[in-house]
N, C-alpha and C positions, 0 to 999 in steps of 0.2 A: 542741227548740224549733221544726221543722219546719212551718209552717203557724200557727204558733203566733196571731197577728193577721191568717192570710189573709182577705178577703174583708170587713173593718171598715171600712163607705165611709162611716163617719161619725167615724171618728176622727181628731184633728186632732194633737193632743199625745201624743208618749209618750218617756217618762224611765225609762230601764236604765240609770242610772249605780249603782245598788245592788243590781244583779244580779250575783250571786256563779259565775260563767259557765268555772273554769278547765278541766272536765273535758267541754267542750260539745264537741261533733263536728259537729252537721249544724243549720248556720241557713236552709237553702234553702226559697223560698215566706214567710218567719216573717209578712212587711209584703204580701204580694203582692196587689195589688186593693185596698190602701187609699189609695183616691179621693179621700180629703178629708185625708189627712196629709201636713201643711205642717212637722212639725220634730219630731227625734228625737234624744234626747239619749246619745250615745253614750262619754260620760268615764268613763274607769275599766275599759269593757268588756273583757271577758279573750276572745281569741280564738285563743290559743295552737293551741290542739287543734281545731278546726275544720277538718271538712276539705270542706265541700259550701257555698256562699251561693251555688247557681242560683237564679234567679227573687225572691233576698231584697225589690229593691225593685221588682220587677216590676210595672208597671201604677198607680205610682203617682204617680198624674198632676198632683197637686198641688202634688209637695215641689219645691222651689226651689232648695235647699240642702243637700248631702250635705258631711259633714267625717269621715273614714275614717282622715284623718293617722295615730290612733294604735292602727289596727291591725296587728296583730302576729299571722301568717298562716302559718309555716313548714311547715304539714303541708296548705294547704288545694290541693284541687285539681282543685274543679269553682267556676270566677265566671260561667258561662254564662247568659246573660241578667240580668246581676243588676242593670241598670238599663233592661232593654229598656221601653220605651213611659213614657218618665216624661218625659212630653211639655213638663214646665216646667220643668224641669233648666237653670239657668243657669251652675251652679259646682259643682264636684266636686272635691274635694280629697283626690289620692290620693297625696301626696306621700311617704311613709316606708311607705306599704302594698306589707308583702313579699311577694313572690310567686312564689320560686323553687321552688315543686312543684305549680306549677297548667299541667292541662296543657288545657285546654277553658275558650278565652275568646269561645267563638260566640256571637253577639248580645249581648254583654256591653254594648254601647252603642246596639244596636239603637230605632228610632225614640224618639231624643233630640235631635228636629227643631228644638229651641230653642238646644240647647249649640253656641256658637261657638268653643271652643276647649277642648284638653286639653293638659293634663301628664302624660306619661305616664316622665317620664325615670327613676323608680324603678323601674318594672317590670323585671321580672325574667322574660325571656317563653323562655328557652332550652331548658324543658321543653315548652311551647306545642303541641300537634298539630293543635288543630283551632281557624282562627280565618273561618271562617264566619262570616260576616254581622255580623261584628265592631263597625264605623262603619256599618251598612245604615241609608239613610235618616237620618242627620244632617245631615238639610237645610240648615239654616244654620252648620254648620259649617265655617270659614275659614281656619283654622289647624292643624297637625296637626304635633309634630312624634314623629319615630317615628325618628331617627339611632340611640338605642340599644335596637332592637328585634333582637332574637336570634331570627330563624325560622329556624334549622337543621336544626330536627327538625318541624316546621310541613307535614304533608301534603294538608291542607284548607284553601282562599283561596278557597273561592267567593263571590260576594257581599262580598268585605269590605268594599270601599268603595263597593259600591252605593247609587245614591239620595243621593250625596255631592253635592248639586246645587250648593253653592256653594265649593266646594272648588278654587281656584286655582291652586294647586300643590302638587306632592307630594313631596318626597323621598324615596326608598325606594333609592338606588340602594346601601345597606348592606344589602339584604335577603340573605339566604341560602336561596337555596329548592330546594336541591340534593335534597330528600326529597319535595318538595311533589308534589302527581299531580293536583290541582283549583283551577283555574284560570276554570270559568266564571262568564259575570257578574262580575268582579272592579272592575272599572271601569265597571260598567252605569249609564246614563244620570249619569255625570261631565258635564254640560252646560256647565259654566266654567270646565274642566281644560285648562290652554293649554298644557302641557306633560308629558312623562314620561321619567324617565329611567331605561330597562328594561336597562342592558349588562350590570350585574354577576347578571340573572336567569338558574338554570339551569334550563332549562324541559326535560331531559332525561327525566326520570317522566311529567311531564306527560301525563294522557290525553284532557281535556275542554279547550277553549279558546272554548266556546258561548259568544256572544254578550260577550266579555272585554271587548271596548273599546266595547260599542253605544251609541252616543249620545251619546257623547263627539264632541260638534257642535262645539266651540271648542278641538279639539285640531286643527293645524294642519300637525305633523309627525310621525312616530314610528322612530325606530331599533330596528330586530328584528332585527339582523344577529347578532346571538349567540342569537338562540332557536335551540332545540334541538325539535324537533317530530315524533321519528321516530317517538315513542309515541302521539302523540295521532290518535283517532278521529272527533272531533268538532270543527267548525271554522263550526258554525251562526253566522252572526249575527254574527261574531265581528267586523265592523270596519263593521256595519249602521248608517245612518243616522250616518256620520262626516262630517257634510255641510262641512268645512273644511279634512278632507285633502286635497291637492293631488299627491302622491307617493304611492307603498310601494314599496319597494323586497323581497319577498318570494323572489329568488332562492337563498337558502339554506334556505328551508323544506323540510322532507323530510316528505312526506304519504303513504310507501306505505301507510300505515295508515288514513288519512282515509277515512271512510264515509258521510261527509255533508260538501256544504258549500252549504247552502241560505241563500240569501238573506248568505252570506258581503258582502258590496260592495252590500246592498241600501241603494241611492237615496245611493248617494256622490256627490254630484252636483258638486263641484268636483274627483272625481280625474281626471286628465290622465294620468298616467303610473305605472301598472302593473304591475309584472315579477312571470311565473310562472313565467317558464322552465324552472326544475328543477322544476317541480310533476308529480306523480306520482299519476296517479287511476283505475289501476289497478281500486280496492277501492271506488271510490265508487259507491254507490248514489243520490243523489239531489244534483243542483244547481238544484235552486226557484231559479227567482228570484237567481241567482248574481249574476250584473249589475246587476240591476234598478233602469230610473233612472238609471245611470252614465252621465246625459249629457254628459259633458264630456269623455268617455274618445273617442279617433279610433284608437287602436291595443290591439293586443291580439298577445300571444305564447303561442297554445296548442298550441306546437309537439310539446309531448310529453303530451299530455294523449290519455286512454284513455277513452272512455267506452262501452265494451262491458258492465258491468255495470248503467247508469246507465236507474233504473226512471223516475226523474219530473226532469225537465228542460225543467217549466211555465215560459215566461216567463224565461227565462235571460238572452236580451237585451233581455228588454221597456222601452222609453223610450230606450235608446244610440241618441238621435238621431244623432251623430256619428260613430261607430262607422264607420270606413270601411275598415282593412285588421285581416284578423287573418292570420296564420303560424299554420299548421297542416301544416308541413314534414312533420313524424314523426306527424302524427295519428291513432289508430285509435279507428274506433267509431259512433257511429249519427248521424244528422243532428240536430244540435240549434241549425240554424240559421235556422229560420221565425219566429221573433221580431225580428229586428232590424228595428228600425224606420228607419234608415236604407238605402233600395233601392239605393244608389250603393256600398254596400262592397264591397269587392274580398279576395276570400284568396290566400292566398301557398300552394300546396300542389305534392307530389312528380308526385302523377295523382289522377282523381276516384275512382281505387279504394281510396283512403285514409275512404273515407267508403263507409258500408255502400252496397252494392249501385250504388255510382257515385250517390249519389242526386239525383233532379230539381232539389232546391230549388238547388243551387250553379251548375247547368250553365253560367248566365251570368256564374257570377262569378270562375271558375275563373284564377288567373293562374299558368300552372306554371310551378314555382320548383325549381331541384335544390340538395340540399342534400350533397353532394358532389361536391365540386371535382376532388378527385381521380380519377373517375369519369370528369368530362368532360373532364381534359386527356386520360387514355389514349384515352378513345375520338380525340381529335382526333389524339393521334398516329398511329393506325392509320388514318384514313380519311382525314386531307389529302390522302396521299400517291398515293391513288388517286382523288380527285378531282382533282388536279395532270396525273396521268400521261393519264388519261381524255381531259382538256383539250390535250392535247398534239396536233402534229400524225399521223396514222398511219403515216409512217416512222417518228418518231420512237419511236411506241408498242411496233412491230413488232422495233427493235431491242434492246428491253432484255427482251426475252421470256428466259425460262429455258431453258438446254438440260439435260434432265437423262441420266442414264449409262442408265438403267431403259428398257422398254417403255410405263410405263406415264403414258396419256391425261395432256397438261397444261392444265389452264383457263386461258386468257389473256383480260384484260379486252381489246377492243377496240371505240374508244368507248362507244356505248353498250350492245353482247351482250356477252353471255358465248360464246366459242366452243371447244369441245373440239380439241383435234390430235392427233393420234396419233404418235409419234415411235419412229425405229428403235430397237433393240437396238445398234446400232454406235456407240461414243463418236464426240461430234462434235470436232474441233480446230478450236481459235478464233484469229484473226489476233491479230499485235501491235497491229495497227490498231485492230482491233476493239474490243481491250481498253482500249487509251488514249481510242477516244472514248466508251466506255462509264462508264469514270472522269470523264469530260471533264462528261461528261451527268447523272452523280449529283452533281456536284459544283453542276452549274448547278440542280439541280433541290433540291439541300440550301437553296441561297441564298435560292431561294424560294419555297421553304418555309417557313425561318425567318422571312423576309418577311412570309408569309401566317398564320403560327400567331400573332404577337403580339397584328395587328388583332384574330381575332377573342376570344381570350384574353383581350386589354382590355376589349373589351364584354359579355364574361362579368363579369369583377369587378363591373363599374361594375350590372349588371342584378343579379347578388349584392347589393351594399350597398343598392340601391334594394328588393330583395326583402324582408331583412329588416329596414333602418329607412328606410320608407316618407317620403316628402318632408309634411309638414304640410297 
């Protein structure tokens, strides 16, 4: 029965309550394109054996009213499309419609921009693999509930709830998406989506996250602390035009794999605060437009951030009026700093050879910041001690000189040369005296020392914390 009324854009009634239908396998396309049918009478139809109704009501723009109740489905297992574009769809009733061997529900609801509400509590979606574009463009849709939806085995989400323009809130936090690998556009232009709650998502497979949350304008927060992101290549777009985010908190994301993140944060224009910390861009070729717009952002942490394979880096900070300190402690790679439109920014970095060839554009903006503590205390241990001694008077300096057993030449700082001596082969004997004021002398010189190490030790820390979170 395949096509069987496709393309009949004048027909308005039709009644298959007397079709004798138990041996039927494939109804996909049968209605599809009929434009002027408003009702179909489906009592009695045997749909046992059916295994294919993609495209069944496809295109048909007029029906108002679909009643399914009493199909009986156990073998079917393509519904792909099978109400896409029935743009007057007010009511669907799929209440007892079984479905435990349908594994492709993509576009099954697609542009059904009138329907406000579904039940889907019957579904039976455990088989499910590909739910692509699933709700795409059910614009007036308000309600959704989906608690007993089974995606376990579900490795296609792109698009599902795209174009969901009225869509308020979503429950999904039963989803299971431990198999899934497609992820972009999922949430594309969600415009009145004030909430999401993603913890229980395992985004482990995951390889595409393009454009996931774009334009989801009326989301205000979001929790990503359990994505898993080591798979994923693609990071386009992916939080673009969120213009009522205020936070992300991104510290867990693992991006060695990211190849792109263009226009990632494009025109977030209420995010303040940031974290990339662990971000890892190694692999990436292109951040267009990364920032773009992000004018309310004042700080940035691209401490570990690579951009030596990074071909196009148009516009990266283009509009960050605000933008005043970024960290770029561990930075390696090319200057992609000629965009920021705030001239007053300041970076936090190790030296300018952190940035290809010392580059011009930072020279004035350079604020060096070590990012090793440890580092600077040994050095200060070894060099107090001879800025102390140096300081001292030249008696003092002359006695704490070394005698050694050897011939051979000893350097002695005295204040400010360096001067060679040449000392005998005959061991020298040292008074008791000698030795007690020599003890006398390191003792006085320990005290302040440890005197003189705290000061400047303190104002390391204090130049640390200012380094890496910068005063407002």
């Amino acid at each position: 029965m395949s096509y069987m009324f496709s393309g009949c854009s004048s027909l308005e009634l039709i009644d298959l309550s007397n079709f004798d239908t138990p041996l039927l396998a494939d109804m996909s396309h049968i209605f599809e394109n009929c434009t002027s049918l408003v009702s179909i009478n489906f009592s009695d139809f045997n749909t046992t054996s059916v295994k294919d109704m993609s495209y069944m009501f496809s295109g048909c723009s007029s029906l108002e009213l679909i009643d399914l109740s009493s199909f009986d489905a156990p073998l079917l297992t393509n519904m792909s499309h099978i109400f896409e574009n029935c743009t007057s769809l007010v009511s669907i009733n799929l209440s007892d419609f079984k479905t435990i061997s349908v594994k492709d529900m993509s576009n099954m609801f697609s542009g059904c921009n009138m329907l406000e509400s579904l039940n889907l509590s019957s579904f039976d979606t455990s088989k499910v693999i590909t739910l692509e574009k699933m709700f795409y463009n059910c614009s007036n849709l308000i309600s959704l509930d989906l608690n007993k939806f089974d995606t376990s085995s579900a490795t296609n989400m792109n698009c599902m709830f795209s174009e969901c323009t009225s869509l308020k809130s979503l429950d999904i936090s039963n989803f299971e998406t431990s198999n899934a690998k497609l992820m972009s556009s999922m949430f594309y232009n969600c415009i009145t989506l004030e909430s999401l709650n993603l913890l229980s998502f395992d985004t482990s497979k995951v390889m595409t996250m393009e454009k996931m949350f774009y334009n989801c304008s009326n989301l205000i927060s979001l929790d990503l602390n359990e994505f898993d992101t080591s798979n994923v290549t693609s990071m386009n777009c992916m939080f673009s035009e969120c213009t009522s985010l205020k936070s992300l908190d991104l510290s867990n994301f693992e991006t060695s794999n990211v190849k792109s993140t263009s226009s990632m944060f494009y025109n977030c224009i209420a995010l303040e605060s940031l974290n990339l910390s662990s971000f890892d861009t190694s692999k990436a070729i292109t951040m267009e437009k990364m920032f773009y717009n992000c004018s309310n952002l004042k700080s940035l942490d691209l401490s570990n951030f690579n951009t030596t394979n990074i071909d196009n880096y148009d516009l990266i900070f283009n509009g960050c009026i605000q933008l005043e300190y970024i960290n770029l402690l561990n930075y390696v790679g090319k200057d992609i700093f000629l965009n920021i439109s705030n001239i007053n920014y300041k970076i936090c970095i190790n030296s300018s050879n952190h940035i290809n060839n010392g580059n011009n554009t930072l020279i004035d903006k350079i604020n060096i910041c070590s990012n090793n503590i440890k580092t600077t205390i040994i050095s200060a241990i070894f060099t107090l001690p001879t800025i102390i001694i140096s300081s001292l008077p030249k008696t003092f300096q002359t006695t704490t000189k070394t005698i050694p057993k050897s011939g051979n030449p000893t350097t002695l700082l005295i204040s400010d040369t360096l001067t060679t001596i040449p000392i005998s082969n005959e061991p020298t004997t040292i008074s008791k005296s000698f030795i007690h004021q020599l003890l006398c002398l390191n003792l006085i010189l320990l005290l302040v020392y440890l005197s003189l190490i705290l000061l400047p030790l303190y104002l390391y820390l204090i130049h640390q914390l200012l380094c890496q979170y910068p005063m407002p």
